[in-house]
N, C-alpha and C positions, 0 to 999 in steps of 0.2 A: 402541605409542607414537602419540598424536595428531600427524597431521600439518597443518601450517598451510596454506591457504587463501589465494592472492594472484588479482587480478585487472590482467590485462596487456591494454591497448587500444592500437593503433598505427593509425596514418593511412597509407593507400597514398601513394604517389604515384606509382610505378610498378609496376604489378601484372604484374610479367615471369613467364614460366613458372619455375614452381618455387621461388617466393618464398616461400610456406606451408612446403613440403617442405623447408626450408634454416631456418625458422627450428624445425619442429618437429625434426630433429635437432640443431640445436641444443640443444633441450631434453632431450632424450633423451642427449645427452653428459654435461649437466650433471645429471644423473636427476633433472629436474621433469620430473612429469608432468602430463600436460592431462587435466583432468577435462570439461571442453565447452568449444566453440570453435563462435562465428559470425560473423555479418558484423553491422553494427552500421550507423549509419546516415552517410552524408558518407563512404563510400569508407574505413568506419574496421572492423577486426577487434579482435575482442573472443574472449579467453580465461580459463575460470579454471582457475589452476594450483595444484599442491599437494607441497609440498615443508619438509621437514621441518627445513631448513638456512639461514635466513636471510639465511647469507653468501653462497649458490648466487643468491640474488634480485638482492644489487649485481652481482656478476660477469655476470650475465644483462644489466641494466640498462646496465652502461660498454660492452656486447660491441655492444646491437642501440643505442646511440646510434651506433657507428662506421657503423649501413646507412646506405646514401646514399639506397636509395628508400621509407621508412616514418621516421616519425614517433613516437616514445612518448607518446601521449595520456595515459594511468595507467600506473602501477604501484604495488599498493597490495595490503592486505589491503579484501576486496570490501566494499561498502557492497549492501546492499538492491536498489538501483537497477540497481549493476553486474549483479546478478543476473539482474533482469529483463531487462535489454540482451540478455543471450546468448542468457536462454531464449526471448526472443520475436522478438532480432534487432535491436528499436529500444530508444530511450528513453524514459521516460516523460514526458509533457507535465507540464512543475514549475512553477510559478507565478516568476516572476522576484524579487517582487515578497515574497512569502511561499514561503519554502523549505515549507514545510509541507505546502504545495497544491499537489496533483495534479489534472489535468484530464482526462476521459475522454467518450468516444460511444460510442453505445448499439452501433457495430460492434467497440466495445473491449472489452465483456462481459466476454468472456474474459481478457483480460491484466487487469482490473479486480478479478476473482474471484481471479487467480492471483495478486494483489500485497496485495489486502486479507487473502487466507485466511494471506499468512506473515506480515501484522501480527498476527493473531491467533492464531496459534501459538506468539504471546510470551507468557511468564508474567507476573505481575500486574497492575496495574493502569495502564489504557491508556483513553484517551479519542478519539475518530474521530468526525468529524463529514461526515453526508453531507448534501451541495446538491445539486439537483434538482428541473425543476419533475414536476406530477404521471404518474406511468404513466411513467415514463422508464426505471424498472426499479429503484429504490435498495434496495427490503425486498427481494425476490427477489435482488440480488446478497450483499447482507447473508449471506440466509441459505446460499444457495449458497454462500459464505468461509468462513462456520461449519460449512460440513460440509466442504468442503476441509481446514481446519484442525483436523479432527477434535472439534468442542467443540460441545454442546448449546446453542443459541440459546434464549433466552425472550423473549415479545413482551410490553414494560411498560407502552406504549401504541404502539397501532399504526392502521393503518386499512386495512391489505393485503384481509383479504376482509372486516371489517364491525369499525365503531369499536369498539376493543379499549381499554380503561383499566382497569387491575387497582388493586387496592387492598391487595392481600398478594399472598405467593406461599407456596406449599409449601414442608417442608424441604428436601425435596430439591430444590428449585428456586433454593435458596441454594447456591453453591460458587464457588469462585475460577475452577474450570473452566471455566465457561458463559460465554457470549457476550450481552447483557445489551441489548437492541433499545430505544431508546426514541423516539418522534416528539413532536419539539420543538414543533409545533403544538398537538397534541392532547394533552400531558402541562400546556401552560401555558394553554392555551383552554378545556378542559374541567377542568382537575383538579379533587380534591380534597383535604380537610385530611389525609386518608389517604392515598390517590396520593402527596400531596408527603413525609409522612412515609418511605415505601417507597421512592420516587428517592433521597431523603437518604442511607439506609438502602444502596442501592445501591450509591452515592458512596462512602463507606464501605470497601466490599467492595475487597480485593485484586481484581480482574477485568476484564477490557473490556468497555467499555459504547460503544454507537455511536450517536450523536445522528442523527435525521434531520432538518433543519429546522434548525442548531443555528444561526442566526441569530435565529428565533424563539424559541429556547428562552434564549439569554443575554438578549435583552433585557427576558423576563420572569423572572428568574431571579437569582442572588448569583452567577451561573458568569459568565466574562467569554471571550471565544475564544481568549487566550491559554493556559487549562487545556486546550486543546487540541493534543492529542497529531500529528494531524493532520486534516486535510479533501479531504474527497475529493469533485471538484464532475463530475457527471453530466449528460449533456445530450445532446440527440434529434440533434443538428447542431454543429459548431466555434462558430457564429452564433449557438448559441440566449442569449437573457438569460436568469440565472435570477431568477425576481422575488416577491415575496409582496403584491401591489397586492389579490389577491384576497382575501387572508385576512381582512380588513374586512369582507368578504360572510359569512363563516363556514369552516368549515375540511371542507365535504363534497366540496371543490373539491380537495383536495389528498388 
């Protein structure tokens, strides 16, 4: 029997001895079990549980409203985010402004690779646009996710080690599996009537495809940033702007 998946977040306010210890028997009466448990960020604990009873979730819910010293921040079946919370311990920097957008530094690599590689882990077709100015790391995290997420990467234009712009690909380089790399400068600055055919062609494809530049690439293109799935904005510093003032000069800058 599959069992369901909830994610429980509560706010300390008094972190007394043995507060952890009283509520994880509690769980253990009610036989949910804690599948990972951390600390989270603002004095808040984060778990995810898995119990196959739904009615065990409210009874758990009315019992830890009676604590006097913690807070129910969630309780839920997890979202994505809740995930990363535990595994990494914070949250992820979300844009206020666009739920869609995530924020990350180049010291966040890692939780970066670790939240794009379970985007891509999903089946069909999925759109991801990454912001970043140049050398900040965007195709190397790319591909690092792709191989997290077990799925062949192809580069449809790129400029990682020398301006890449394909014009076909192999058969086997057609699948719903792969992971589909394109840089929205150099697919809209350089292309061609082929290149564009092939992007089309792509678009098409049940599969994720990762924009890099997609700023660039909507405004010369029929694709608007709302077909996007998400964005993920990349930067050397919290501070840094990301800007394309260069790409007027040519795109060997990016």
């Amino acid at each position: 029997m599959n069992h369901d998946e909830w994610y429980l977040e509560y706010e300390i306010h008094k972190n007394r001895p043995g507060l952890l210890g009283d509520i994880a028997s509690l769980l253990g009466m009610l036989s949910i079990n804690i599948v990972t448990i951390n600390g989270v960020e603002n004095q808040r604990r984060g778990m995810l549980l898995r119990t196959n009873d739904h009615k065990k979730i409210e009874v758990l819910r009315q019992i830890l409203h009676q604590v006097d010293n913690i807070t129910i921040t969630a309780l839920r079946p997890p979202k994505l985010v809740d995930r990363m919370a535990v595994r990494h311990g914070r949250y992820l920097d979300r844009c206020l402004e666009d739920k869609r957008t995530f924020r990350f530094t180049r010291d966040e690599l890692g939780l970066l690779v670790d939240f794009m590689a379970e985007l891509l882990k999903r089946e069909g077709h999925q759109l991801i646009g990454v912001r970043g100015m140049p050398r900040v790391g965007k195709s190397e995290s790319i591909v690092a996710s792709s191989v997290c997420a077990n799925k062949k990467w192809i580069f449809v234009s790129s400029t990682l080690l020398k301006q890449t712009i394909r014009s076909q690909l192999a058969h086997d380089e057609l699948s719903e599996h792969h992971v589909y790399i394109i840089d929205g400068i150099v697919s809209t600055m350089r292309s061609t009537e082929q290149h564009d055919m092939l992007i089309r062609e792509i678009f098409r494809m049940n599969a994720s495809k990762v924009i890099e530049h997609p700023d660039i690439f909507v405004q010369n293109t029929e694709f608007t940033l709302n077909d996007f799935d998400y964005i993920i904005e990349l930067r050397n510093d919290p501070d840094e702007q990301i800007t394309y003032e260069v790409v007027e000069r040519g795109t060997e800058f990016f």
